[in-house]
C-alpha positions in Angstrom: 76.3 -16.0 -31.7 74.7 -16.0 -28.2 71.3 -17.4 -27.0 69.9 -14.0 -26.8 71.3 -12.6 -30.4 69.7 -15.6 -32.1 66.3 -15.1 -30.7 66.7 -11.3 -31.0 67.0 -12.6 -34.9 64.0 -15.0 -34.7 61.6 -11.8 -33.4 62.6 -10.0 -36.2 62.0 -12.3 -38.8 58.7 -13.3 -37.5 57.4 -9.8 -37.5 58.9 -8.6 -40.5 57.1 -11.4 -42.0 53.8 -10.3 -40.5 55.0 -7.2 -41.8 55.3 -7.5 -45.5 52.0 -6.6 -46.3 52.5 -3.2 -45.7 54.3 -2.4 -49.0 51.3 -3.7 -50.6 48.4 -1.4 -48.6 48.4 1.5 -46.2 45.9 1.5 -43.5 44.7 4.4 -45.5 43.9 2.6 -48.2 42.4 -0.2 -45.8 40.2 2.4 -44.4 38.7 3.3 -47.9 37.3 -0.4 -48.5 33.8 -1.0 -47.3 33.7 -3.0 -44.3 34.0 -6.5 -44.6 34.9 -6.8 -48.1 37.3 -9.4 -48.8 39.6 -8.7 -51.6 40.9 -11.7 -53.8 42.8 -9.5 -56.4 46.0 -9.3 -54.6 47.8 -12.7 -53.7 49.8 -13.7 -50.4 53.5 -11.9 -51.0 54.7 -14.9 -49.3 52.3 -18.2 -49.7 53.3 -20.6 -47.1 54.8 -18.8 -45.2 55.6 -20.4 -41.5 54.2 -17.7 -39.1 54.3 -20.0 -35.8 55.0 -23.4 -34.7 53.9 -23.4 -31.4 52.2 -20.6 -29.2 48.7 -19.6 -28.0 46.6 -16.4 -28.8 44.0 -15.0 -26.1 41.0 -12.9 -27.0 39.4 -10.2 -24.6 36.2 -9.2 -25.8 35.1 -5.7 -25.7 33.7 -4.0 -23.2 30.6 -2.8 -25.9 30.4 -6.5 -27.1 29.6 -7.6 -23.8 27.0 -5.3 -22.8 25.2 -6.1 -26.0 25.3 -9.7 -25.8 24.2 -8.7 -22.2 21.1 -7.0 -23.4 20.2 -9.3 -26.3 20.6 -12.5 -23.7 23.6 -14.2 -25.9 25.5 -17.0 -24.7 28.8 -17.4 -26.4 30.1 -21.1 -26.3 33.9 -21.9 -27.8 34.7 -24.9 -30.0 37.0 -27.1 -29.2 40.2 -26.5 -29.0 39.1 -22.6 -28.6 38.6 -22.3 -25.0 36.4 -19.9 -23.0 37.7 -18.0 -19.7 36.1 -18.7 -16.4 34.4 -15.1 -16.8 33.3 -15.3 -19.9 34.8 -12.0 -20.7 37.6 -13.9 -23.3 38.6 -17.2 -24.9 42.0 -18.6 -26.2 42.5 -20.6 -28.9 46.0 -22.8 -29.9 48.7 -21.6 -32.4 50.5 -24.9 -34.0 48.2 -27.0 -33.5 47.7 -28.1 -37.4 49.6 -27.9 -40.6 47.5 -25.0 -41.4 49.5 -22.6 -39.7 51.3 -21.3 -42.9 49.8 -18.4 -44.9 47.6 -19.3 -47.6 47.5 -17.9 -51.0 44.6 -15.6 -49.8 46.7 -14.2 -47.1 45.1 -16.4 -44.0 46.1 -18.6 -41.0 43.6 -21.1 -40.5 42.9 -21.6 -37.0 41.2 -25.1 -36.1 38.1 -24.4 -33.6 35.8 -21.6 -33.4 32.5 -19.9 -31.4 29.0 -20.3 -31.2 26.0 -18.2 -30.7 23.0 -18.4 -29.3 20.1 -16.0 -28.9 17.7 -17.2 -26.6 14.6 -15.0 -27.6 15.0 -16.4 -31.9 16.5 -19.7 -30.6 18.9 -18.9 -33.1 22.0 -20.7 -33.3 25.0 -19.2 -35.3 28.2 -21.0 -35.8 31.4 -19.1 -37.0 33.9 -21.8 -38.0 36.4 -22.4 -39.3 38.5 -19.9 -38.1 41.0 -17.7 -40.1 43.3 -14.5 -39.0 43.7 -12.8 -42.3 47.1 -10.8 -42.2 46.4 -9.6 -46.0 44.4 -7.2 -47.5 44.0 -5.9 -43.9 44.3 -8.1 -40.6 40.7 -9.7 -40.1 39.3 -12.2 -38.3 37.1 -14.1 -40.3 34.9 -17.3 -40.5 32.8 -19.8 -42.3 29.2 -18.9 -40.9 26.1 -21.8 -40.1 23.0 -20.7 -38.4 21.4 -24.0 -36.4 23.5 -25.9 -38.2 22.9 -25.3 -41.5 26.2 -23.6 -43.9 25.5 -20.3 -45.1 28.5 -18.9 -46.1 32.1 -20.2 -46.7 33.5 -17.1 -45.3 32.2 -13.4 -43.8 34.7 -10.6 -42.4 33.6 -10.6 -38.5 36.1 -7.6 -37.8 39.0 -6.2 -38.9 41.7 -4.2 -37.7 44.8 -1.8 -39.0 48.4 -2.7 -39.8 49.2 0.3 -37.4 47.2 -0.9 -35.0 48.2 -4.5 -35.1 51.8 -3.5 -35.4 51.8 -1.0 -32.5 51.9 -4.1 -30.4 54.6 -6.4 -31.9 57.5 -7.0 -29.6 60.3 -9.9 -29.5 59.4 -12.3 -26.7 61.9 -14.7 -25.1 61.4 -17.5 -27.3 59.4 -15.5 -30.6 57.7 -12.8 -30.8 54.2 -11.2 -29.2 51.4 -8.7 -30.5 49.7 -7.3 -27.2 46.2 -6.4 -27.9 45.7 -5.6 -31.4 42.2 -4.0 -31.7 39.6 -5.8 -34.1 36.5 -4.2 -35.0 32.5 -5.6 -35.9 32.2 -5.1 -39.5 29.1 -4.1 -41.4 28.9 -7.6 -42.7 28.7 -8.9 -39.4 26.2 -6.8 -38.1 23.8 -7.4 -41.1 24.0 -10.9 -41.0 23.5 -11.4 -37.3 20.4 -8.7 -37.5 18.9 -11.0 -40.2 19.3 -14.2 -38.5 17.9 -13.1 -36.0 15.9 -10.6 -36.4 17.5 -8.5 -33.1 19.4 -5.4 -32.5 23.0 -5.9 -33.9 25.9 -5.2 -32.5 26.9 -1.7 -33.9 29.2 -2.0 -36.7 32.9 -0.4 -36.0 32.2 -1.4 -32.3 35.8 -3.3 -31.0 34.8 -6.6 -31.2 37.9 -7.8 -29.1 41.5 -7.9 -29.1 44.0 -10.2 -30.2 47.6 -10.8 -27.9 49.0 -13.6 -30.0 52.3 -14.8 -28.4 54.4 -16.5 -31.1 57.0 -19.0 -29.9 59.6 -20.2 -32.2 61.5 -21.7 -28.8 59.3 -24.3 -27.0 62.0 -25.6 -24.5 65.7 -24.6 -23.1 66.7 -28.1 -25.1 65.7 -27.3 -28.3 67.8 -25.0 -30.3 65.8 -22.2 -32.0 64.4 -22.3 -35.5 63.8 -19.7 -38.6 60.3 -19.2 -40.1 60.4 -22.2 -42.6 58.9 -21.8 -46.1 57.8 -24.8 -47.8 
């Protein structure tokens, strides 16, 4: 089997096992669910599963996000390894860095790293880490939450997306597999929380948030010979 064939293979397994979910919930069902609720009932179809050995994942943040953290004089800082772009309009953060990168029974891919905020006219301080991209119940991005350095909560929905729309994205790359700009929108949750921390306007709940373009990469180098998702 060719070069091509084999990683024609390795896209397909890697999105089909992003994919599995969608036996378990349609993003009609997903709609239904009050925003920002995390549900524990149902367990990873796949626990452990290897989504990614290597690769990077880029976030653009929405135009509406912007302008409100415009008006509301918030500076958005990325922790380490997250890293800001030069315009401020984005940040990137590492796939493969840990041994985290397998699903966990609740669904979720732990990213190390995360963001902070601060609103200058509270002096506020809110830290969302750590980091997890939730591919069950629905795809999330969610976050342990501290404001000025004290824990609040071990985990809040930030935003959340759609299966469609996640999927609507998903092509083989040349060494893995891509999603290009999967939409992920503020949740109520969010909204709430930052309005009582800090006593501002919020940013309006359902608002995109951002999106994802995770790149996958199952092939880091011409010498290495590909590899299958692993499942340990």
């Amino acid at each position: 089997m060719g070069m091509h064939a084999i990683r024609r293979l390795i896209a397909v397994a890697a999105v089909a096992a992003l994919s599995v979910p969608l036996g378990l919930t349609s993003s009609g069902a997903a709609a239904q669910q009050p925003a920002g609720a995390i549900t524990t009932a149902a367990a990873a179809p796949l626990p452990g599963a290897y989504i990614s050995p290597w690769g990077d994942a880029q976030v653009a943040i929405g135009d509406e996000t912007l302008a409100w953290m415009e008006r509301e004089g918030i500076a958005l800082e990325a922790i380490s390894p997250f890293v800001m772009d030069a315009d401020g309009r984005g940040f990137s953060m590492p796939i493969g860095s840990t041994a985290g990168d397998g699903l966990d029974s609740k669904g979720r891919i732990f990213y190390p790293g995360g963001l902070r905020i601060r609103h200058q006219e509270s002096g506020k301080t809110i830290t969302l880490k750590s980091t997890f991209i939730r591919v069950m119940p629905t795809p999330a991005y969610s976050a342990g939450v501290s404001i000025d350095g004290k824990k609040l909560l071990e985990e809040v929905v930030i935003a959340e997306s759609t299966y469609v729309e996640v999927m609507a994205g998903a092509r083989p790359s040349p060494t893995g597999f891509r999603i290009k700009k999967a939409p992920f929108y503020v949740t109520q949750e969010a909204a709430d929380l930052f309005a009582a921390a800090t006593g501002a306007t919020a940013p309006r709940a359902g608002s995109l948030f951002g999106t994802l373009t995770p790149d996958f990469d199952y092939v880091p180098g011409a010498a290495t010979p590909p590899t299958f998702p692993t499942f340990p």
